[in-house]
N, CA and C of each residue as an Amber inpcrd file, in Angstrom:
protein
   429
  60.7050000  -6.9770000 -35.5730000  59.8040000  -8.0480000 -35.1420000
  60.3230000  -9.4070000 -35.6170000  61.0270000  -9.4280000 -36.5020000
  61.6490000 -10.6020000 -37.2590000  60.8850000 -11.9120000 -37.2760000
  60.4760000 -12.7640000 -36.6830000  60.2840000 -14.0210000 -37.3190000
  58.4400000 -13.9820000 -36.2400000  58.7200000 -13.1090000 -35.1510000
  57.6340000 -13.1010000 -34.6780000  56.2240000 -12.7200000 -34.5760000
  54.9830000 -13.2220000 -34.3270000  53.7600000 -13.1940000 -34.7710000
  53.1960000 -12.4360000 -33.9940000  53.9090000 -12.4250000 -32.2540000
  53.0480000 -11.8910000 -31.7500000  54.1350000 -10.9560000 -30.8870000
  53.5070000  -9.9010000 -30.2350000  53.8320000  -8.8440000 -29.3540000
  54.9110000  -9.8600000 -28.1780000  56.5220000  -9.3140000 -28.6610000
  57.3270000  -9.4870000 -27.4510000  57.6800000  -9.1060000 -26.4460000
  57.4450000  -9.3040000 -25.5550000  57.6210000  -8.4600000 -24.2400000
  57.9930000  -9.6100000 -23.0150000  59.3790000  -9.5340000 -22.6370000
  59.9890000 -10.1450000 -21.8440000  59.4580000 -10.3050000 -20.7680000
  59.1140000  -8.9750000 -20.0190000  57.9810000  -9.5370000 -18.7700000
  56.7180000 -10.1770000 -18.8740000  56.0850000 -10.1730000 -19.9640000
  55.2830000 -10.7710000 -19.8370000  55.1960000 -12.6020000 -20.5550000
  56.6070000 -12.6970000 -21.0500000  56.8540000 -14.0460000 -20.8070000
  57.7300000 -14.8740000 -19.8260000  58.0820000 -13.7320000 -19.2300000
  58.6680000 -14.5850000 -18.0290000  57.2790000 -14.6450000 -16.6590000
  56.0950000 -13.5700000 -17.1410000  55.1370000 -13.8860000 -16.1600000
  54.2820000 -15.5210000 -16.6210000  54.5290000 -15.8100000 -17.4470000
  53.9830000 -17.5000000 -17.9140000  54.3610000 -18.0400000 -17.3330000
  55.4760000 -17.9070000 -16.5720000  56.0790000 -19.4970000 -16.0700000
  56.1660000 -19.3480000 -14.3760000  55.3500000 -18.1790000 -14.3470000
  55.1160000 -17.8720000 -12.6590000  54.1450000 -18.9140000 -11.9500000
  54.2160000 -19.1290000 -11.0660000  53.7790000 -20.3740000 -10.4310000
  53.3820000 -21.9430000 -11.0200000  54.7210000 -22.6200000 -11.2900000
  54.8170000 -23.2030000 -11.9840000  56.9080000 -23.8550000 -12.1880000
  56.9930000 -24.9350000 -12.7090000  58.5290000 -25.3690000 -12.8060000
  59.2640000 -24.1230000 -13.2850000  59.1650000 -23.7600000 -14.0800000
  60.0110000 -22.4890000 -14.8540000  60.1930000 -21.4810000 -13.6620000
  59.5030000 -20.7980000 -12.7100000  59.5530000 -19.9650000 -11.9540000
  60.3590000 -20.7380000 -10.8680000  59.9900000 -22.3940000 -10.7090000
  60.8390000 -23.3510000  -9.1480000  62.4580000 -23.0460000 -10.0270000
  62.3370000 -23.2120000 -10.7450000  63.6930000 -23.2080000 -11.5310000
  64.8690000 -21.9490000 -11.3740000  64.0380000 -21.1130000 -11.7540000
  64.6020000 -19.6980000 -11.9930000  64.9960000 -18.9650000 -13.4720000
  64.3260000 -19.7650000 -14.1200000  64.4400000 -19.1590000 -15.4470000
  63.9610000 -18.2400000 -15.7680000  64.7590000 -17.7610000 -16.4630000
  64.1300000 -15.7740000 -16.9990000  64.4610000 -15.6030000 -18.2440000
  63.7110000 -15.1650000 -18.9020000  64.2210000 -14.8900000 -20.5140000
  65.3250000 -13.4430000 -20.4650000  66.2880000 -13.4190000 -20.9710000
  67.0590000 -12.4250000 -20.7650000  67.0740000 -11.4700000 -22.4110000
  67.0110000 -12.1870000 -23.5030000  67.0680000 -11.2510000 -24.5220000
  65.6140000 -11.9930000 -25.7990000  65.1410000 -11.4020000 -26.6760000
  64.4140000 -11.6530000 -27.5250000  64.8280000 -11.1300000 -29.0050000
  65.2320000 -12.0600000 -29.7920000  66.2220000 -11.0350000 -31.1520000
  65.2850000 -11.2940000 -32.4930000  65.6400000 -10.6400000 -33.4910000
  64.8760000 -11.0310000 -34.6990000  64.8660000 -12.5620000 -34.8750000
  65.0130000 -13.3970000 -34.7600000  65.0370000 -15.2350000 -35.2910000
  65.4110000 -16.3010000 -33.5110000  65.6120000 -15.5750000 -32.4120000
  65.7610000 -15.9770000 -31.2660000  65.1590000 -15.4150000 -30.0910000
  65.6710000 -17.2020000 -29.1490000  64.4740000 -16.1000000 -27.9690000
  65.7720000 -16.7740000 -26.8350000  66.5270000 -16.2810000 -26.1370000
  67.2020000 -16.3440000 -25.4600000  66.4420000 -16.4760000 -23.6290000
  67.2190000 -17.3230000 -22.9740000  67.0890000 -17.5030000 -21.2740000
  68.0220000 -18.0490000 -20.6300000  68.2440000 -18.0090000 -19.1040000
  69.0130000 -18.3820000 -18.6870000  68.5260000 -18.9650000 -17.3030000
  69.3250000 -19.5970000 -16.3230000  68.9960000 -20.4510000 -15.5130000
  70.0040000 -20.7860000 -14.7550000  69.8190000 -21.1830000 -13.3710000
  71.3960000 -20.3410000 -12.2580000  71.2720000 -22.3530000 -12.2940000
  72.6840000 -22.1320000 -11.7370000  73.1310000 -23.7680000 -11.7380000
  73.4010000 -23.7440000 -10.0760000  72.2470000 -24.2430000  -9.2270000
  72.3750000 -24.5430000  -7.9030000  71.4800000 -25.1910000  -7.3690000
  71.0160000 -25.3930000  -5.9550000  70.3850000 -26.4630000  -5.3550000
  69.1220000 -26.9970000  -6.3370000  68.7720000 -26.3930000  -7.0070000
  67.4070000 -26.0710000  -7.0940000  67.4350000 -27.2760000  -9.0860000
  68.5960000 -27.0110000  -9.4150000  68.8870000 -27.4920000 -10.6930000
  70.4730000 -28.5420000 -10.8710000  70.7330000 -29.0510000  -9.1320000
  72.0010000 -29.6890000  -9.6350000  71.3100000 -31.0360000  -8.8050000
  71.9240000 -32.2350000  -9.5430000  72.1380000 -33.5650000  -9.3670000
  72.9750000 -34.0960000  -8.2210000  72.9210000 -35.1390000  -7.4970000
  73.3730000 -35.6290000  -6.4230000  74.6190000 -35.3940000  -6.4950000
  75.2090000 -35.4460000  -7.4820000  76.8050000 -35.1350000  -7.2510000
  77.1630000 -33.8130000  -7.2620000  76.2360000 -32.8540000  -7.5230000
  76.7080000 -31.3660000  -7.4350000  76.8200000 -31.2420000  -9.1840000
  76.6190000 -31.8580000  -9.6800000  76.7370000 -31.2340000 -11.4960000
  74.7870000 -30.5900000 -11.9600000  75.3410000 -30.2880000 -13.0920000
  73.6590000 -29.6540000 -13.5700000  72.9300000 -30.5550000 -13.7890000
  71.5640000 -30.8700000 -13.6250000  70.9470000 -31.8720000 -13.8960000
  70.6100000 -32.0360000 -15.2440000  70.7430000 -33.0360000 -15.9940000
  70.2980000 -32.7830000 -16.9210000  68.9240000 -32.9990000 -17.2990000
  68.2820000 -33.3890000 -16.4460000  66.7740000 -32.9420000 -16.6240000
  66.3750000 -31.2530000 -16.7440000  67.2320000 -30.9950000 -15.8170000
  67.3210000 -29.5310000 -15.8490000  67.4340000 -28.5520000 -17.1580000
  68.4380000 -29.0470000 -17.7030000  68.7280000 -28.1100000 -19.0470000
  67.8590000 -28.7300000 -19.5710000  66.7450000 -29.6550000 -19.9970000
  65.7640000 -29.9330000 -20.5520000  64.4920000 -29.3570000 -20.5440000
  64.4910000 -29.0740000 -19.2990000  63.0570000 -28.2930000 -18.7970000
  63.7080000 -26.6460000 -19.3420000  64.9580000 -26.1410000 -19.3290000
  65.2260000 -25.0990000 -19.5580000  64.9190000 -25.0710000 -21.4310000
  65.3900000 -26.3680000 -22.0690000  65.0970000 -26.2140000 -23.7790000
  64.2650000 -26.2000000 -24.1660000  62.9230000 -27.2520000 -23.6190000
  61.5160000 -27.0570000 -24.0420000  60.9750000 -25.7210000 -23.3520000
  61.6710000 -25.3640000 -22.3500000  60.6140000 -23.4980000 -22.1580000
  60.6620000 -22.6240000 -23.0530000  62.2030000 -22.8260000 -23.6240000
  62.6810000 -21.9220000 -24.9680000  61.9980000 -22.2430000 -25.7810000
  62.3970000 -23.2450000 -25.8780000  61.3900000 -23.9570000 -27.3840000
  60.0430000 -23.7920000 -27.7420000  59.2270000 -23.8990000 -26.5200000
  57.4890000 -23.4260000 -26.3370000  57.6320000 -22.2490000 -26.0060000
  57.8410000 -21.1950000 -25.9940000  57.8200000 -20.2140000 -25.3620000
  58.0530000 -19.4470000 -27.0100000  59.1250000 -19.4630000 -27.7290000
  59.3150000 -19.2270000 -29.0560000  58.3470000 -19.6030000 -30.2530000
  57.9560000 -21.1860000 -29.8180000  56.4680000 -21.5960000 -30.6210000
  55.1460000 -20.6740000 -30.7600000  55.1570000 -20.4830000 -29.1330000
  54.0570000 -19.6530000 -29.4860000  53.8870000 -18.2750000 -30.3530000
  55.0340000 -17.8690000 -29.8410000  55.4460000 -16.0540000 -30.4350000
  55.6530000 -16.2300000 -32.0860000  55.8840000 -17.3580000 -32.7320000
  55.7650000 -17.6370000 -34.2100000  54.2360000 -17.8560000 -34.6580000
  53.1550000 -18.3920000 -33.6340000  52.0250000 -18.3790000 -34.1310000
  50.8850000 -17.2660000 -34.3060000  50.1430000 -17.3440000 -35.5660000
  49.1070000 -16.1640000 -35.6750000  47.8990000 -16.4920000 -34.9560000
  47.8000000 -14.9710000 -33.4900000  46.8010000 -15.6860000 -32.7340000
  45.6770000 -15.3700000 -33.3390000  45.4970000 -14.8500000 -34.3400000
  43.7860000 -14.8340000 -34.9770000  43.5380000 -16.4370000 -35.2350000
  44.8010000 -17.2570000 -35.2390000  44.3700000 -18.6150000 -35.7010000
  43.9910000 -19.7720000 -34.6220000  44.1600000 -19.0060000 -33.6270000
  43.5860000 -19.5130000 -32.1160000  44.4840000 -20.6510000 -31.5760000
  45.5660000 -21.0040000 -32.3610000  46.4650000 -22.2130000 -31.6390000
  47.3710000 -21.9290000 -30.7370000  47.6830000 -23.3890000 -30.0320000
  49.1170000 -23.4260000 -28.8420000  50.0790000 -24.8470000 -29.4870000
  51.0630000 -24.4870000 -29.3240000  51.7570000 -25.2150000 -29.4540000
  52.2090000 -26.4670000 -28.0180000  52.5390000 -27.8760000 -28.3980000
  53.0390000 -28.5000000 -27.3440000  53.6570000 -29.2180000 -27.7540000
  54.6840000 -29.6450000 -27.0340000  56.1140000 -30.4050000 -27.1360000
  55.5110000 -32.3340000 -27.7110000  56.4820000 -32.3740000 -28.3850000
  56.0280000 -33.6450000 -29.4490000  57.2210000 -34.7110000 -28.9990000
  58.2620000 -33.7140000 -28.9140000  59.7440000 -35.1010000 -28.8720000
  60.9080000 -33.9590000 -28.7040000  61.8950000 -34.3380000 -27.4650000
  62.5040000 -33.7330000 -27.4060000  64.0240000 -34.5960000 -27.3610000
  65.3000000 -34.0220000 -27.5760000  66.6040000 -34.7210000 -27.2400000
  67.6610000 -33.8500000 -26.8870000  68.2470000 -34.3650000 -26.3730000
  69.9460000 -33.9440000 -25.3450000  71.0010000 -34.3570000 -25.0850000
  71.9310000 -33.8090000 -25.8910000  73.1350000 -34.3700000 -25.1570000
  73.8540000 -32.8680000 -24.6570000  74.2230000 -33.5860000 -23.7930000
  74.7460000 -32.7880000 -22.6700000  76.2470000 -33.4340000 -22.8870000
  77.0400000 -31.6290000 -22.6670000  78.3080000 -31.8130000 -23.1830000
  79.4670000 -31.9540000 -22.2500000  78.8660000 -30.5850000 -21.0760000
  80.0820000 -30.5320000 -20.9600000  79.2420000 -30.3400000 -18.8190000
  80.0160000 -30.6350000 -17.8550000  79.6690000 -30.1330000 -16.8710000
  79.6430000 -29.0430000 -16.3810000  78.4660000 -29.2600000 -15.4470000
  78.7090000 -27.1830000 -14.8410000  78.2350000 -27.2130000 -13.8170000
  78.8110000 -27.0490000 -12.6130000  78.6290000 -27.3140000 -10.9500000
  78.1110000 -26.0610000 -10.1030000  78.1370000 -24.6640000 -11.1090000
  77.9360000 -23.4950000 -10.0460000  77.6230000 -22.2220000 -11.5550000
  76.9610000 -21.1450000 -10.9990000  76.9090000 -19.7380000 -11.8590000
  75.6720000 -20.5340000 -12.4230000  75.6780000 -19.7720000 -13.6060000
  74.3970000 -19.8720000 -14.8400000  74.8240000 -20.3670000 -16.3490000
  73.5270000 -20.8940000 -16.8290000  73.8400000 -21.1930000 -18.2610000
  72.6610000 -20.8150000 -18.6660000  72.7120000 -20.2610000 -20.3060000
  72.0170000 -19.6560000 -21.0260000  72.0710000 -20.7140000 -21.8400000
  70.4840000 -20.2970000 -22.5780000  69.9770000 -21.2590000 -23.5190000
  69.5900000 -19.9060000 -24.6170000  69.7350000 -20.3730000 -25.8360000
  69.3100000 -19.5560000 -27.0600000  68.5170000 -20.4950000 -28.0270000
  67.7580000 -20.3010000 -28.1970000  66.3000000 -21.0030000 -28.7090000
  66.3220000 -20.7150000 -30.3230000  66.5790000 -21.3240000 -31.5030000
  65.9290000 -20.7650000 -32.9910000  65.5530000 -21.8010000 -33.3630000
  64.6200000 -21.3880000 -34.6250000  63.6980000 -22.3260000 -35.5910000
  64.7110000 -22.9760000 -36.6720000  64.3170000 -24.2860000 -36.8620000
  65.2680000 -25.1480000 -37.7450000  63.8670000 -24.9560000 -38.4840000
  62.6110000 -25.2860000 -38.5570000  61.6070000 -25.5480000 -39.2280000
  60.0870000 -24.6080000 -38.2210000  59.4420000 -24.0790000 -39.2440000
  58.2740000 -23.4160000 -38.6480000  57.3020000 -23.9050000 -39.7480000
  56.2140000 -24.7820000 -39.1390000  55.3640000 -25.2940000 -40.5280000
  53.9400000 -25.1460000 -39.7260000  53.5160000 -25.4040000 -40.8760000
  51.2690000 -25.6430000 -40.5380000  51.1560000 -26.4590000 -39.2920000
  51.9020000 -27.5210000 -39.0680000  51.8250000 -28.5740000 -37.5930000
  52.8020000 -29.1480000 -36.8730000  53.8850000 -28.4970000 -37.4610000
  54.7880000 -29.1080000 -36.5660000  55.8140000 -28.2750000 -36.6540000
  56.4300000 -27.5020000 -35.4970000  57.7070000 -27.1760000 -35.3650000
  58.9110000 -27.7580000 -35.4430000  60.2280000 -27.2870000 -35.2480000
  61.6110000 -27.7400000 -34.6320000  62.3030000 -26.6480000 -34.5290000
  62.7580000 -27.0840000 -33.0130000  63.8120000 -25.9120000 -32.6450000
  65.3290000 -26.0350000 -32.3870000  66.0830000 -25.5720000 -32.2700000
  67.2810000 -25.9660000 -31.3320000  67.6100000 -24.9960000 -30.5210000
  67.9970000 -25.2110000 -29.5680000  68.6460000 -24.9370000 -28.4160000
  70.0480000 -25.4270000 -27.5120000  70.7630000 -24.1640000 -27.5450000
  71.9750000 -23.9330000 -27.4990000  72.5490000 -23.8390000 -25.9980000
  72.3230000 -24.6720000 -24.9280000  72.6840000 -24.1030000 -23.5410000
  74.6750000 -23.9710000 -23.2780000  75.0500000 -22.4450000 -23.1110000
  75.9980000 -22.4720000 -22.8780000  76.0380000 -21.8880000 -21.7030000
  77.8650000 -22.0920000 -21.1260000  78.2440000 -21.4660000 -19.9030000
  78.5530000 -20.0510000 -19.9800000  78.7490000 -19.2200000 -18.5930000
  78.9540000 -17.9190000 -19.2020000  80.3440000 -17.4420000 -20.0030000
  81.4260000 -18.7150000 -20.4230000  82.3630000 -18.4050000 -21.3070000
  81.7470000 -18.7700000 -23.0450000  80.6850000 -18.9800000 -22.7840000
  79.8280000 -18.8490000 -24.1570000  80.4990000 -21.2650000 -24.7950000
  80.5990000 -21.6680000 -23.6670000  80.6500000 -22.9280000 -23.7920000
  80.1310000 -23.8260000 -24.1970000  79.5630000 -24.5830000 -25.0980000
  78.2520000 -25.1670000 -24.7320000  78.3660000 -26.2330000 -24.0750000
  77.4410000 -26.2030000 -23.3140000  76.7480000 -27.5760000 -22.3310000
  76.1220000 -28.5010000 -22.8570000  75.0770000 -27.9000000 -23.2660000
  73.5430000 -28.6360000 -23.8740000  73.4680000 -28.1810000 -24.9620000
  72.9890000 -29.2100000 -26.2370000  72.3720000 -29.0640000 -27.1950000
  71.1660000 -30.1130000 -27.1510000  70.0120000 -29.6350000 -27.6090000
  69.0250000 -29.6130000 -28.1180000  67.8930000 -29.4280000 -29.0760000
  67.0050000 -30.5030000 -29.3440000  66.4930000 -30.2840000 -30.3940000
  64.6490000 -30.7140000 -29.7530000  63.8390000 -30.0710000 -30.3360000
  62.3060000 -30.2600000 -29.7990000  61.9740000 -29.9040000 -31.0640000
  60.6550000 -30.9800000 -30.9370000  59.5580000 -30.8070000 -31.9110000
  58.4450000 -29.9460000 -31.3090000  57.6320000 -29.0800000 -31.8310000
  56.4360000 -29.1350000 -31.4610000  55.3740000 -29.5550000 -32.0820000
  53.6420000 -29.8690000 -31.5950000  52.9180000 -29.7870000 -32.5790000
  52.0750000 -28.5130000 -32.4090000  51.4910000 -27.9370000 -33.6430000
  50.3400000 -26.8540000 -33.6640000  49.3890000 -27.4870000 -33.4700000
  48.4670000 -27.1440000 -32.4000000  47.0740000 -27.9620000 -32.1000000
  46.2640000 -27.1170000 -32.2830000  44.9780000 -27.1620000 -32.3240000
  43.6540000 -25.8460000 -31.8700000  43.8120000 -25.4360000 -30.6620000
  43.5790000 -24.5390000 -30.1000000  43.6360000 -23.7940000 -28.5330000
  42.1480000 -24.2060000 -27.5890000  42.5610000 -25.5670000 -26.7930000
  41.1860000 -25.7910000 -26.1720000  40.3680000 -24.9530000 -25.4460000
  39.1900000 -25.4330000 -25.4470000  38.2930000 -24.6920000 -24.9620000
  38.9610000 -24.2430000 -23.4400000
């Protein structure tokens, strides 16, 4: 179970992002490890920029899914909270015009109110593209 609070189950976090950007996207979580939460995301019409490169809005929306998506699975739901994105950053390294890139999601910091994650988007020669870093905050779970 390693760092996680709550019950992992890949289908049922890739059913979160069903109707909704994450699903327009095509992101799918592909692995869940003791201290990571791994996904990936195809590099085509749907995620490339006027010139044919990855958008980098794109690998952004791909780091904060990791990033929230991992937030939550660190929180104790007897304590009724959700986590939401506070501040996020990117630099984007390297280009990628076609195939997929994977993102790998871990905790730099897990606290009472505020997360940080990073996120690792590489190509499938294990390249990186994108690095990333997101805050979250722990809020109460609204009504």
């Amino acid at each position: 179970m390693g760092i996680w609070k709550q019950a992992v189950d890949r289908e049922r976090l890739d059913a979160i992002g069903q109707g909704c950007m994450v699903e327009h996207l095509g992101i799918r979580i592909v692995e869940v490890g003791e201290d990571f939460l791994r996904g990936s995301m195809p590099v085509d019409a749907r995620t490339r920029q006027p010139y044919g490169l990855l958008h980098g809005g794109a690998s952004v929306a791909l780091a904060e899914t990791l990033g929230s998506l991992a937030g939550m699975l660190v929180l104790d739901p007897a304590r009724n909270e959700v986590v939401v994105g506070l501040d996020i950053n990117a630099n984007h390294l390297r280009a990628k015009t076609e195939g997929t890139v994977t993102g790998t999601a871990r905790a730099v910091h897990v606290g009472r109110a505020t997360q940080v994650w990073e996120i690792r988007i590489e190509d499938e020669s294990g390249r990186l593209v994108c690095i990333s870093r997101l805050t979250l905050a722990v809020i109460p779970k609204p009504a």
